[in-house]
MOPAC internal coordinates of N, CA, C and O (Angstrom, degrees):
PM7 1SCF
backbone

  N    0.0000 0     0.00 0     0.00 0    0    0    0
  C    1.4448 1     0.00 0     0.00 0    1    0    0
  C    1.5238 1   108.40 1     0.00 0    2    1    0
  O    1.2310 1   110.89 1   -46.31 1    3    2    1
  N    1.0999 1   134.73 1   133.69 1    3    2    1
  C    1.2956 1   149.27 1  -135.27 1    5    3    2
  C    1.7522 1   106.32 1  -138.87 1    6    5    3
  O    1.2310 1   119.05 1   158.63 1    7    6    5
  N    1.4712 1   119.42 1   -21.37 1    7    6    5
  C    1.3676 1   117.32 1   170.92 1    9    7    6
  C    1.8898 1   110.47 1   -77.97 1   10    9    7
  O    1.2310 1   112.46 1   -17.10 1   11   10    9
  N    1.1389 1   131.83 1   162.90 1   11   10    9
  C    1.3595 1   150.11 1  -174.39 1   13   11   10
  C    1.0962 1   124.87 1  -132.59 1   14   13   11
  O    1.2310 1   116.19 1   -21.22 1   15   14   13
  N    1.3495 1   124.83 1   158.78 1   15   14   13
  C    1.2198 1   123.86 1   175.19 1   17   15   14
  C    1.8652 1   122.11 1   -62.38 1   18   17   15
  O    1.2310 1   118.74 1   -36.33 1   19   18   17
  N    1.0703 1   120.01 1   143.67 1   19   18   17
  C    1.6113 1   108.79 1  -169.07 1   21   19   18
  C    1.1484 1   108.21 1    65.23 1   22   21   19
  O    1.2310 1    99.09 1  -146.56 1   23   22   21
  N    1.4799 1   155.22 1    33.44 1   23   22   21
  C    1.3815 1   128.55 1   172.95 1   25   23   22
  C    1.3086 1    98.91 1  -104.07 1   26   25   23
  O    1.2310 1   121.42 1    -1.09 1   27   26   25
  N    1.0068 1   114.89 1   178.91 1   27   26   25
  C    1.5850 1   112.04 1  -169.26 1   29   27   26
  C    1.9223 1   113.00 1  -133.34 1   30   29   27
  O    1.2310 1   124.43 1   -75.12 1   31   30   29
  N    1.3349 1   109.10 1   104.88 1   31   30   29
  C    1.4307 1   144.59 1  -167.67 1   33   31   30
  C    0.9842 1   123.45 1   -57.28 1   34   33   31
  O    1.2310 1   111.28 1     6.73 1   35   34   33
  N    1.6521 1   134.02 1  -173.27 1   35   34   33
  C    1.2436 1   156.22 1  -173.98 1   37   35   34
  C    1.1951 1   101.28 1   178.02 1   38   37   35
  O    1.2310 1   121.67 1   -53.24 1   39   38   37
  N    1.5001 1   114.42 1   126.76 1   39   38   37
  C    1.5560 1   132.38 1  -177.30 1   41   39   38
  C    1.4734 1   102.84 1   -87.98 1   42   41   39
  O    1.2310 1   110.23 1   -50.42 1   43   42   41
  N    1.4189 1   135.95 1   129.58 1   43   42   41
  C    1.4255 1   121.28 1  -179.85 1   45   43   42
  C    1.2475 1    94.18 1  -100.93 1   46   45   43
  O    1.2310 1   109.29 1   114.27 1   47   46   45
  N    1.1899 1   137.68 1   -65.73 1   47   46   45
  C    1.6493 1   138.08 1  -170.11 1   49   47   46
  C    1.3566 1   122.90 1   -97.91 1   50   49   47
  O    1.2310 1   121.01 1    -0.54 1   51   50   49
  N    1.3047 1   115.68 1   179.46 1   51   50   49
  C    1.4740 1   112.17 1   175.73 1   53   51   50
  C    1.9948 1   106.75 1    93.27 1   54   53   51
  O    1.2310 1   123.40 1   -15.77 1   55   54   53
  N    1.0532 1   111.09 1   164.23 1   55   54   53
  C    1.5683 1   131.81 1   144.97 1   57   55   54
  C    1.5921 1   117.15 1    -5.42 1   58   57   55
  O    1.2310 1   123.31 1   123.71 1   59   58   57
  N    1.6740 1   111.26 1   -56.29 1   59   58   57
  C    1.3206 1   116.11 1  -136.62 1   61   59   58
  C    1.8867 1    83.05 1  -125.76 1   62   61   59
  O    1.2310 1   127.64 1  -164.70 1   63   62   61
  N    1.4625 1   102.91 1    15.30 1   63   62   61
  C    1.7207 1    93.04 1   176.00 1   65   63   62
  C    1.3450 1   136.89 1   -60.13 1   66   65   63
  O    1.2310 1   112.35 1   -51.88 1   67   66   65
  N    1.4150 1   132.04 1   128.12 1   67   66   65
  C    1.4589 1   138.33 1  -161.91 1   69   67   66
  C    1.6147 1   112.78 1    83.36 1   70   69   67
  O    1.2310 1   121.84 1  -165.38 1   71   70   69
  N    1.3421 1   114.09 1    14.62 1   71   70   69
  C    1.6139 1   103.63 1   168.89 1   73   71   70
  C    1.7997 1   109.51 1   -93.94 1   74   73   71
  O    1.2310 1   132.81 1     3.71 1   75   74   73
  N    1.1599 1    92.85 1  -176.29 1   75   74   73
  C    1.4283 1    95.02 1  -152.81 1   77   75   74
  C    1.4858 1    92.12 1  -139.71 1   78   77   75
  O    1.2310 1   118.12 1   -60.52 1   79   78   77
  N    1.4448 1   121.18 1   119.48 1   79   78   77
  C    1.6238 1   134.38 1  -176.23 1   81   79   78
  C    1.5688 1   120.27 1   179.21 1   82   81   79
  O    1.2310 1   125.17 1    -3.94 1   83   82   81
  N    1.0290 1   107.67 1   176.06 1   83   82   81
  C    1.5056 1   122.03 1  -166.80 1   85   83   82
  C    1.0625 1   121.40 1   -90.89 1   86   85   83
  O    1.2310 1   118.79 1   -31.71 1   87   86   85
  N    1.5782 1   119.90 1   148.29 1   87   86   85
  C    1.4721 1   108.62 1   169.58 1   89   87   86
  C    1.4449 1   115.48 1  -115.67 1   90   89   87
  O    1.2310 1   135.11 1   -50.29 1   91   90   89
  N    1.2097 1    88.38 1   129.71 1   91   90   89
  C    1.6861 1   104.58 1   171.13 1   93   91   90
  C    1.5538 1   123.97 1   -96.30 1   94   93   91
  O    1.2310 1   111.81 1  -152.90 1   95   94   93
  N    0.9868 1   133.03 1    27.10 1   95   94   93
  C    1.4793 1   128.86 1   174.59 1   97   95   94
  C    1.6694 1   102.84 1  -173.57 1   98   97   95
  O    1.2310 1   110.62 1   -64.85 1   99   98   97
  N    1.1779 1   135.23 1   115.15 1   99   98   97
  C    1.5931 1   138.46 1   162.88 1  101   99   98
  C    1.7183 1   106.63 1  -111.39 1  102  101   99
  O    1.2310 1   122.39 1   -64.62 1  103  102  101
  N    1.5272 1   113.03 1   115.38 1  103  102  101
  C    1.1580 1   128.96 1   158.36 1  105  103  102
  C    1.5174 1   127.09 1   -93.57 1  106  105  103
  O    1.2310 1   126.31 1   -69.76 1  107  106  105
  N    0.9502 1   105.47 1   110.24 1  107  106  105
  C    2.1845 1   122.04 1  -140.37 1  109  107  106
  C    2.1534 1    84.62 1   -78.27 1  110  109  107
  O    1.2310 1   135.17 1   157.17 1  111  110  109
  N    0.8913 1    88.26 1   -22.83 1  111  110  109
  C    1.7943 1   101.29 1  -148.86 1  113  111  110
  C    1.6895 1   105.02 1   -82.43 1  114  113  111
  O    1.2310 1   126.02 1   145.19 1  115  114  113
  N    1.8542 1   106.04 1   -34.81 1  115  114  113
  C    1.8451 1   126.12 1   175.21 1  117  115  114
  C    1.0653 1    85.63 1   -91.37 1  118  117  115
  O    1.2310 1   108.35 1   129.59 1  119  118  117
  N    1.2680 1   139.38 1   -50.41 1  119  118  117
  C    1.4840 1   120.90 1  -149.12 1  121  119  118
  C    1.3693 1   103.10 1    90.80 1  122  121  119
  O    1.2310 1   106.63 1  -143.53 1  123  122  121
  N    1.3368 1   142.47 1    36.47 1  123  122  121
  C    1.4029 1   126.76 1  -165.87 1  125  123  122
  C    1.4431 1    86.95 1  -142.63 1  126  125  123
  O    1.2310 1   126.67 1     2.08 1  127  126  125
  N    1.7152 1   104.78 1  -177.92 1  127  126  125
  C    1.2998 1   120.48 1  -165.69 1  129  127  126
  C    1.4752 1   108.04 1  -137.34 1  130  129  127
  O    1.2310 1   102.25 1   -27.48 1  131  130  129
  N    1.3112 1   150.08 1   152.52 1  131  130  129
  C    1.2229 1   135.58 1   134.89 1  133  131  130
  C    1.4130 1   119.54 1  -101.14 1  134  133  131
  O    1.2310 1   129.48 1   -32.76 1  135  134  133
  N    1.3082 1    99.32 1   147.24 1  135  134  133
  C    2.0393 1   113.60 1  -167.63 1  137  135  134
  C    1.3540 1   107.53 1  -118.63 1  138  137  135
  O    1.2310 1   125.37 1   -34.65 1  139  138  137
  N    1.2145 1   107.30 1   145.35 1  139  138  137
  C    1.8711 1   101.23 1   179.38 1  141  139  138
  C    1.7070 1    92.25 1   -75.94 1  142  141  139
  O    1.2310 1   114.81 1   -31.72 1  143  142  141
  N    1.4171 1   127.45 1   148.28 1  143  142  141
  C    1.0856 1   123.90 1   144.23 1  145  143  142
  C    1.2784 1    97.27 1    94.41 1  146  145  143
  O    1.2310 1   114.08 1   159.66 1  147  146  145
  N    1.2056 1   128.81 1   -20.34 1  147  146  145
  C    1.9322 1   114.84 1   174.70 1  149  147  146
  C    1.4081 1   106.17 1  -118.93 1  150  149  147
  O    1.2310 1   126.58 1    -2.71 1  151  150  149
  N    1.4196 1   104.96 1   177.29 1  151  150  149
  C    1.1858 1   121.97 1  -150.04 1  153  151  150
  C    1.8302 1   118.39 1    18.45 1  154  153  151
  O    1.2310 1   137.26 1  -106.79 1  155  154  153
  N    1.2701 1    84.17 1    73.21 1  155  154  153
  C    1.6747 1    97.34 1   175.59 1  157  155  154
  C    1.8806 1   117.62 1   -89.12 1  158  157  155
  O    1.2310 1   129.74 1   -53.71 1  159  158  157
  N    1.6360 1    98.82 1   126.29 1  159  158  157
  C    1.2044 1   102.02 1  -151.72 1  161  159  158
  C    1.5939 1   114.18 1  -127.45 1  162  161  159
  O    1.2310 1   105.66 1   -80.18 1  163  162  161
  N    1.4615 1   144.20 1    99.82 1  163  162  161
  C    1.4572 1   150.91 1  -158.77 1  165  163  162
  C    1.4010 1    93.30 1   -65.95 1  166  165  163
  O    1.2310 1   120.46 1   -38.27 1  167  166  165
  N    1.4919 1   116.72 1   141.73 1  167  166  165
  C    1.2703 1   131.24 1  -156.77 1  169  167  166
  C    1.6470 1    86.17 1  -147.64 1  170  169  167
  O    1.2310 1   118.97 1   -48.26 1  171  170  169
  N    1.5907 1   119.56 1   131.74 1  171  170  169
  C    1.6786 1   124.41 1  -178.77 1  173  171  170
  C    1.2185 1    72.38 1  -119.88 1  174  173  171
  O    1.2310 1   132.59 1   -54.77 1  175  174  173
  N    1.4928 1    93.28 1   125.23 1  175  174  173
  C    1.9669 1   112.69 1   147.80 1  177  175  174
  C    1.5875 1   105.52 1  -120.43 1  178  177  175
  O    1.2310 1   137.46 1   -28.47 1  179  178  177
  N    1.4444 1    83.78 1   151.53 1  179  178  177
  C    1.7244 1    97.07 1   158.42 1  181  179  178
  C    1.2444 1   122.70 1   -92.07 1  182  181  179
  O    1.2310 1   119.94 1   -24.33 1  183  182  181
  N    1.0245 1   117.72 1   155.67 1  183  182  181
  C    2.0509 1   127.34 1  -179.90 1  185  183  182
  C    1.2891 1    89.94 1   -58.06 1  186  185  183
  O    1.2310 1   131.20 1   -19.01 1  187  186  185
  N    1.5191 1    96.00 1   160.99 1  187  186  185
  C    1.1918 1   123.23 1  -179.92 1  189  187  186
  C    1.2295 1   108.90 1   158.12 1  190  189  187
  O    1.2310 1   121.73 1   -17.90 1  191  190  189
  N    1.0297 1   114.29 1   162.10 1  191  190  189
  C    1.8043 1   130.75 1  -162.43 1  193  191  190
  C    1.3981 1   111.75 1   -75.58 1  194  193  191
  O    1.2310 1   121.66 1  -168.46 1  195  194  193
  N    1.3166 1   114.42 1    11.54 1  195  194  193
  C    1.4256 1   130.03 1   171.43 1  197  195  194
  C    1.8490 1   126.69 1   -99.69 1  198  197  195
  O    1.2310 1   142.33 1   134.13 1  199  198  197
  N    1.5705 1    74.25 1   -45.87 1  199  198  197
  C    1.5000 1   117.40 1   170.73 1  201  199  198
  C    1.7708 1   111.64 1  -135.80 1  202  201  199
  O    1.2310 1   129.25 1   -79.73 1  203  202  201
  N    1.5349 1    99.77 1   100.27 1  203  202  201
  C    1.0211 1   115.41 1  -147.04 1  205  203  202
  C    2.0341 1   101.51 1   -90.30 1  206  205  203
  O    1.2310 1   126.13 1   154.94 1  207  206  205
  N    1.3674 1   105.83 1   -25.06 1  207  206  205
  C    1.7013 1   134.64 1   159.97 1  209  207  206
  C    1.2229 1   124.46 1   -61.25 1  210  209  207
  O    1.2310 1   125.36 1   116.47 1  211  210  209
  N    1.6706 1   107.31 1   -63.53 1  211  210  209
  C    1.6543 1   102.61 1  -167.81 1  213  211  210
  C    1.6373 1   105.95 1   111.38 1  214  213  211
  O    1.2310 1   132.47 1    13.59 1  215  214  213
  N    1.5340 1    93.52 1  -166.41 1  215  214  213
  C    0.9900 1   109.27 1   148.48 1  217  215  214
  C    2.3013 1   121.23 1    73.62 1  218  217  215
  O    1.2310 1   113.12 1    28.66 1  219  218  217
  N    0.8076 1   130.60 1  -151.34 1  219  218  217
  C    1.6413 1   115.57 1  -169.04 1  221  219  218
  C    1.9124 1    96.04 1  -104.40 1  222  221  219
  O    1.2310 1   136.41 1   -26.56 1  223  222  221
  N    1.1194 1    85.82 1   153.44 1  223  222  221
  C    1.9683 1   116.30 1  -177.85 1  225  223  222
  C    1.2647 1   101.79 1  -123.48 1  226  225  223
  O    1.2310 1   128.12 1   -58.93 1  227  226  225
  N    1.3118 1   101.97 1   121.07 1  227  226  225
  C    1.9738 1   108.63 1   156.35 1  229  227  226
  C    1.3361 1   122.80 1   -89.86 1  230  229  227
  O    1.2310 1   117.02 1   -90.29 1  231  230  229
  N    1.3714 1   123.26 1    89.71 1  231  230  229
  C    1.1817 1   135.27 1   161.42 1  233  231  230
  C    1.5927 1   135.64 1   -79.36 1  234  233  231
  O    1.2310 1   129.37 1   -45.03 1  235  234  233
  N    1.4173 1    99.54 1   134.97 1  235  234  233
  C    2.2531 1   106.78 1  -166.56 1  237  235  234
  C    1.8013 1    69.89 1   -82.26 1  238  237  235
  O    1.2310 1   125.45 1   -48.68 1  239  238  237
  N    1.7339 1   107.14 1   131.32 1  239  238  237
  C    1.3877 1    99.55 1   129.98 1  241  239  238
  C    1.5255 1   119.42 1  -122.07 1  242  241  239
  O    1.2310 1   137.45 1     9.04 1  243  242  241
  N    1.3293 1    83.80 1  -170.96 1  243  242  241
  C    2.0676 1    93.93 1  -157.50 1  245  243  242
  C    1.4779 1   103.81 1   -95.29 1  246  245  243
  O    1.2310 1   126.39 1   -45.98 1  247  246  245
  N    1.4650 1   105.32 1   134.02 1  247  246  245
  C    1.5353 1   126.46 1  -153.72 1  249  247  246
  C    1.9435 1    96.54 1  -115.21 1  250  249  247
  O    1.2310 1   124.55 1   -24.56 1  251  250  249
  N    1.5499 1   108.86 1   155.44 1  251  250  249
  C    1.6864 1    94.20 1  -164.66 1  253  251  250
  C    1.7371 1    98.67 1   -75.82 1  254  253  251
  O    1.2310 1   114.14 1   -35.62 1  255  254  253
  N    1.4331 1   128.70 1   144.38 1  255  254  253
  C    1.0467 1   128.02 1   149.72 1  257  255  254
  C    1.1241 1   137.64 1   -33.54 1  258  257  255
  O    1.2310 1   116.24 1  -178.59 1  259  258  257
  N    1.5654 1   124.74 1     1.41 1  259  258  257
  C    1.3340 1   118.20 1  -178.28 1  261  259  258
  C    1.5496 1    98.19 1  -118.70 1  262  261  259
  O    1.2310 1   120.41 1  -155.36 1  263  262  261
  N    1.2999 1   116.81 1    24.64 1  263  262  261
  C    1.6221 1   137.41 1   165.39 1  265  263  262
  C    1.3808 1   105.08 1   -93.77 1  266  265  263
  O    1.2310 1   110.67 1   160.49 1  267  266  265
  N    1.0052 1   135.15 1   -19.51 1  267  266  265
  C    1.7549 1   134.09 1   176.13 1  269  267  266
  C    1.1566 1   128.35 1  -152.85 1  270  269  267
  O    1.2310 1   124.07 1   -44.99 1  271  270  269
  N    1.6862 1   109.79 1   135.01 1  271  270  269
  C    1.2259 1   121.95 1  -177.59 1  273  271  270
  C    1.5693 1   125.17 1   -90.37 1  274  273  271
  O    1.2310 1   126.04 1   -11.13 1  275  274  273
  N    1.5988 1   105.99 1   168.87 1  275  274  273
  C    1.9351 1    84.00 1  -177.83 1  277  275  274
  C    1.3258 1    89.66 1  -102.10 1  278  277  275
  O    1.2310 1   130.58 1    -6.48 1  279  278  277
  N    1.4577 1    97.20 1   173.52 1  279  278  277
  C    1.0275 1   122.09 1   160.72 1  281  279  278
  C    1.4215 1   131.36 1   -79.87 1  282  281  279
  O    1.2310 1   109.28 1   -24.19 1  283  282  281
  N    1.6039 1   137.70 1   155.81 1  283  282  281
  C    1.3497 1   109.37 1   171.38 1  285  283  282
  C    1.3635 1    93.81 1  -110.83 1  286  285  283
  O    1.2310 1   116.93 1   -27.47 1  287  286  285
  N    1.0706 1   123.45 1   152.53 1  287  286  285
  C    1.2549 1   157.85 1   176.37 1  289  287  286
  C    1.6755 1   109.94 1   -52.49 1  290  289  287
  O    1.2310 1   122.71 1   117.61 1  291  290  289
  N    1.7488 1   112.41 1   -62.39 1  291  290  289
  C    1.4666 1   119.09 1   172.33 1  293  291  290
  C    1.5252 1   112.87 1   -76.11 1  294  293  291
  O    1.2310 1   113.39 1   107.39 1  295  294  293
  N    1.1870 1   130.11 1   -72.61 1  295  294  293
  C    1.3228 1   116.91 1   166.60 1  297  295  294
  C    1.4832 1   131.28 1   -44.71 1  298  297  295
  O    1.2310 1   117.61 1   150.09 1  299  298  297
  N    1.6212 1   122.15 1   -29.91 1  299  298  297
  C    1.3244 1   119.82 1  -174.30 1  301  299  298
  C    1.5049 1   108.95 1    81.45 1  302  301  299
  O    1.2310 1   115.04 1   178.64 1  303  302  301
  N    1.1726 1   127.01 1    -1.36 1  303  302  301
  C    1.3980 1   110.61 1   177.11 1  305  303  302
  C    1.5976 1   117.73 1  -120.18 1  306  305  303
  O    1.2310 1   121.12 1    -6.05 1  307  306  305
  N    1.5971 1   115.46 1   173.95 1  307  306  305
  C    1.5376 1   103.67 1   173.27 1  309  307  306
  C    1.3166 1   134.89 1   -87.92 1  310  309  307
  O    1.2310 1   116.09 1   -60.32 1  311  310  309
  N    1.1712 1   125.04 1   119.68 1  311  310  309
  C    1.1372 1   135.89 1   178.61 1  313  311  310
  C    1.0714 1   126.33 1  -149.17 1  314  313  311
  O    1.2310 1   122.70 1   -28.18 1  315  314  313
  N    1.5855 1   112.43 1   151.82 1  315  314  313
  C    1.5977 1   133.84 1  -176.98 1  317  315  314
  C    1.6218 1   102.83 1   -47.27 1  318  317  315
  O    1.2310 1   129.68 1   -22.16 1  319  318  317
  N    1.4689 1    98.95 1   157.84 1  319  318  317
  C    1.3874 1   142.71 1  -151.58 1  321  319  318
  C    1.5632 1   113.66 1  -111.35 1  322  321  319
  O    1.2310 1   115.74 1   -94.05 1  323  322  321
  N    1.4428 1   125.68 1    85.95 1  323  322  321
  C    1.4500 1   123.77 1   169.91 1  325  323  322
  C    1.4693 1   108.71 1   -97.33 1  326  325  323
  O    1.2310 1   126.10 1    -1.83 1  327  326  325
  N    1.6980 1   105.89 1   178.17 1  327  326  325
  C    1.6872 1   104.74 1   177.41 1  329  327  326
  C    2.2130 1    73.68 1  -131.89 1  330  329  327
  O    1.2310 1   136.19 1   -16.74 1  331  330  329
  N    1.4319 1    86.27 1   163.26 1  331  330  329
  C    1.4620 1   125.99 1   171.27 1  333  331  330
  C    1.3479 1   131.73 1  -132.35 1  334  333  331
  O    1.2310 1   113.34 1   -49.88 1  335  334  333
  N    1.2161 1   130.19 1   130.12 1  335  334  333
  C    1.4558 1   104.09 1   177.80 1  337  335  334
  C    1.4282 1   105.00 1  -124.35 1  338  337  335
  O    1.2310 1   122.34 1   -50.29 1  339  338  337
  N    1.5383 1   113.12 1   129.71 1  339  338  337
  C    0.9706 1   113.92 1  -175.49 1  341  339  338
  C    1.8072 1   127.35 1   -69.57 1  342  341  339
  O    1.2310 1   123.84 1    -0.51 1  343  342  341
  N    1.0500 1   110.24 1   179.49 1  343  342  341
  C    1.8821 1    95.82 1  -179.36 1  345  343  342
  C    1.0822 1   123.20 1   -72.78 1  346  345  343
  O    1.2310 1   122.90 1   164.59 1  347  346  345
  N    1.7720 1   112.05 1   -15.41 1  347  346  345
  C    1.3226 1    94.45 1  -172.49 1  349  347  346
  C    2.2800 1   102.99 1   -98.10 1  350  349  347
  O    1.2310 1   137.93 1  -178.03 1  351  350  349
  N    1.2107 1    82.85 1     1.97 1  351  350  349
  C    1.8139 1    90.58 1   172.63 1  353  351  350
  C    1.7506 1   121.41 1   135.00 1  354  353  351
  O    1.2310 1   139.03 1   166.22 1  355  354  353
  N    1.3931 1    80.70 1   -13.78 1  355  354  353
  C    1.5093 1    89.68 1  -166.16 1  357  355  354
  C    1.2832 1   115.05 1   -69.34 1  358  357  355
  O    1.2310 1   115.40 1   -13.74 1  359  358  357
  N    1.2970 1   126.33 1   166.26 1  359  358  357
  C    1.8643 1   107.86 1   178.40 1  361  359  358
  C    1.7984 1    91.24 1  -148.51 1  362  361  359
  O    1.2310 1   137.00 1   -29.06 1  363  362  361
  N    1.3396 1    84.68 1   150.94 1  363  362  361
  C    1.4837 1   106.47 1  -161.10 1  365  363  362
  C    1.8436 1   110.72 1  -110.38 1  366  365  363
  O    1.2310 1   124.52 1   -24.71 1  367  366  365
  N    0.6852 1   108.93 1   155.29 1  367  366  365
  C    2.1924 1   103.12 1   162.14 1  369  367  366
  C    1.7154 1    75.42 1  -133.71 1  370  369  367
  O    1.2310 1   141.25 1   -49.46 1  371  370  369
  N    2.2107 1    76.36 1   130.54 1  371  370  369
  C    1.5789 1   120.33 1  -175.94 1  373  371  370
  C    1.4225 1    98.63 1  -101.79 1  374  373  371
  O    1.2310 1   119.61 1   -22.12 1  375  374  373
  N    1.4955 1   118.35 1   157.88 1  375  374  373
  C    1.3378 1   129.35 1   133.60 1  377  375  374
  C    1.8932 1   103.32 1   -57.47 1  378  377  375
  O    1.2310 1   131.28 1   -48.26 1  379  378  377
  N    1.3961 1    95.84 1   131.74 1  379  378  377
  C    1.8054 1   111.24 1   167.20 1  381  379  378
  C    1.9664 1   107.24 1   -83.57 1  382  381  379
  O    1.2310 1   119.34 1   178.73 1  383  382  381
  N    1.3873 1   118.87 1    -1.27 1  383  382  381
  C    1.4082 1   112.98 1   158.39 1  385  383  382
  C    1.3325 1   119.62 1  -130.12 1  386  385  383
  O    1.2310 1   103.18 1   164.95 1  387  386  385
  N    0.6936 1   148.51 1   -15.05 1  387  386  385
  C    1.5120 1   135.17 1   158.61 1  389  387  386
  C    1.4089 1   119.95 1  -109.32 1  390  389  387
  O    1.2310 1   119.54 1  -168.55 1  391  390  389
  N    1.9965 1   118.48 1    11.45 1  391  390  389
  C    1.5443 1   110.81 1  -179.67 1  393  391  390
  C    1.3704 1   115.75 1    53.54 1  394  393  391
  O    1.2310 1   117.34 1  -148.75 1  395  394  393
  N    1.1953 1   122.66 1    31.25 1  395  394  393
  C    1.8283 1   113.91 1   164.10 1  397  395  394
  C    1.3349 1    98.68 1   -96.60 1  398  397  395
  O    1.2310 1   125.33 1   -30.86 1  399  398  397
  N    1.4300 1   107.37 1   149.14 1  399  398  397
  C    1.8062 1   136.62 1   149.31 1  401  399  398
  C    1.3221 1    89.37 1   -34.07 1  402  401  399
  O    1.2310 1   112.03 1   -45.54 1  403  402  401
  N    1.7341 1   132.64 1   134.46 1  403  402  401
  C    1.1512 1   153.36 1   141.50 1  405  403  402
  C    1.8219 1    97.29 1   -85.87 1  406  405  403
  O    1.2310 1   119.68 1   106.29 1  407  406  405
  N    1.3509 1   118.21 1   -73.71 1  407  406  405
  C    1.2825 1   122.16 1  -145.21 1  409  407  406
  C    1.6844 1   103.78 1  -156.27 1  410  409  407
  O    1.2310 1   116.15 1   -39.46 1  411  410  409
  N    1.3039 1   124.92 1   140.54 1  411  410  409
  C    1.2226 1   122.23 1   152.45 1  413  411  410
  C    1.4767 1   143.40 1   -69.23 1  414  413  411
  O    1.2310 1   116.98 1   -78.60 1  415  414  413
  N    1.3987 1   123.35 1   101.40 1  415  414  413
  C    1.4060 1   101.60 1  -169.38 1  417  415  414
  C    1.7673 1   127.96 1   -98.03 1  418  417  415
  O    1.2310 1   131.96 1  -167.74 1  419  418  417
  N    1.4477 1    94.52 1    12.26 1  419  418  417
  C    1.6801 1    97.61 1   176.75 1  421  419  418
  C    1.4793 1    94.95 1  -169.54 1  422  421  419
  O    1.2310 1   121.76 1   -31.46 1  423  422  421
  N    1.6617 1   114.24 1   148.54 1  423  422  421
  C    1.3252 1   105.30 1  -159.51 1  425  423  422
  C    1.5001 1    96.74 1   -90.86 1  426  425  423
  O    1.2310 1   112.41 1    10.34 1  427  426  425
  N    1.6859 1   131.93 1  -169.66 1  427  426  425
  C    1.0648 1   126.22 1   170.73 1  429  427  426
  C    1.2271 1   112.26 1   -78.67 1  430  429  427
  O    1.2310 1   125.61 1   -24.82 1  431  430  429
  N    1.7219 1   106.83 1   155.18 1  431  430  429
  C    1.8294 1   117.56 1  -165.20 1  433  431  430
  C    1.7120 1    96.87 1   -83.75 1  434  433  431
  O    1.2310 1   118.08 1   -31.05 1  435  434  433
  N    1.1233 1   121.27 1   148.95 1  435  434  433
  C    1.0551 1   162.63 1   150.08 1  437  435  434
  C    1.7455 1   107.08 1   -47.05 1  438  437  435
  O    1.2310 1   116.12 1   -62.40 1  439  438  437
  N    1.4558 1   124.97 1   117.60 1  439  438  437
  C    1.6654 1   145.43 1  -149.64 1  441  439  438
  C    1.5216 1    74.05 1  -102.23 1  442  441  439
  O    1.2310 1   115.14 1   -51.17 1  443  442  441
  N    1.1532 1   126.83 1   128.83 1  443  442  441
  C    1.8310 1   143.23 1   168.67 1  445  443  442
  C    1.8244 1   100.06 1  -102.51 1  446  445  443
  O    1.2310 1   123.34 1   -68.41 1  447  446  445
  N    1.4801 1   111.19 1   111.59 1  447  446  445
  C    1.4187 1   109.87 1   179.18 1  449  447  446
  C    1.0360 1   127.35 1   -79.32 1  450  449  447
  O    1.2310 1   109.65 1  -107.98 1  451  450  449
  N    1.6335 1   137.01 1    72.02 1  451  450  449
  C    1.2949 1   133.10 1  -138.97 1  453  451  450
  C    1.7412 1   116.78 1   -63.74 1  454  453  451
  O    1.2310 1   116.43 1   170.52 1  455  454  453
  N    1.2109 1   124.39 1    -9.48 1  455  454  453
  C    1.8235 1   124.85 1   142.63 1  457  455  454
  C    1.3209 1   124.45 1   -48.71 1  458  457  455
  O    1.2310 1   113.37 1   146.14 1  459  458  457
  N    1.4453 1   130.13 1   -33.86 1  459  458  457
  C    1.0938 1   140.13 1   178.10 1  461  459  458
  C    1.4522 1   107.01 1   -93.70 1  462  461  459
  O    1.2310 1   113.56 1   170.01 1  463  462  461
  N    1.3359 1   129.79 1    -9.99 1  463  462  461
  C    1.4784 1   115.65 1   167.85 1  465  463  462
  C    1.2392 1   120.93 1  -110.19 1  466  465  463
  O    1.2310 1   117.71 1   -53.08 1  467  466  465
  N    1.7019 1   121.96 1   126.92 1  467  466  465
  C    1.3816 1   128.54 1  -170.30 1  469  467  466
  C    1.3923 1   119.31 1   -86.70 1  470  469  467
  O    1.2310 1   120.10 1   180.00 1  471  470  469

C-alpha cells in the first residue's frame, strides 16, 4: 500500500466520490484508510463518567485503500504511485505522470569502507 499518513486524496467510490482530503490513520494490516470527513458514521453511547451526556458520536470510519487515489503535489492531480531509487540509495514514491518526488521512503545507504571492516 503506497498511500501515507497526511497525503492528500481523492475518494473514487462510495457516497463521498470526487472529494478531496487527507488521511489521518493507515492500517497496513486491513488495508484501509481513515479520511477526515468521509465515511461519517453516528455512534449511540450511554452516559457514563467518560461520557458524562450520552447520546450520538460522529465517527470517520476507515474505507479500503483501493477506494482512493493520491494526489500529486506538483501537478495537482490523481495519480498512481511508483518508488525510485536514487544513486546514492535512497528511494523515493513518484508521481506515475509527471515523475515528481512525492515523498521519501528510506533515507540514503551508508558507503561501508571495506579497510575499516575486519
Amino acid at each position: 500500500m503506497r498511500v501515507n499518513k497526511n497525503d492528500l486524496v481523492v475518494v473514487l467510490t462510495g457516497p463521498s466520490r470526487g472529494k478531496r482530503t487527507k488521511v489521518m490513520k493507515v492500517d497496513h494490516e486491513a488495508g484501509k484508510v481513515t479520511l477526515e470527513g468521509v465515511a461519517i458514521v453516528k455512534k449511540h453511547v450511554r452516559k457514563s463518567r467518560r461520557n458524562p451526556r450520552g447520546g450520538q458520536l460522529s465517527l470517520e470510519m476507515a474505507i479500503p485503500a483501493s477506494n482512493v487515489q493520491v494526489i500529486c503535489p506538483k501537478c495537482d492531480k490523481p495519480t498512481r504511485i511508483g518508488a525510485r531509487i536514487d544513486e546514492d540509495g535512497a528511494k523515493y514514491r513518484v508521481c506515475k505522470k509527471c515523475k515528481a518526488d512525492i515523498s521519501q521512503i528510506s533515507p540514503k545507504k551508508k558507503k561501508i569502507n571495506k579497510s575499516t571492516v575486519k
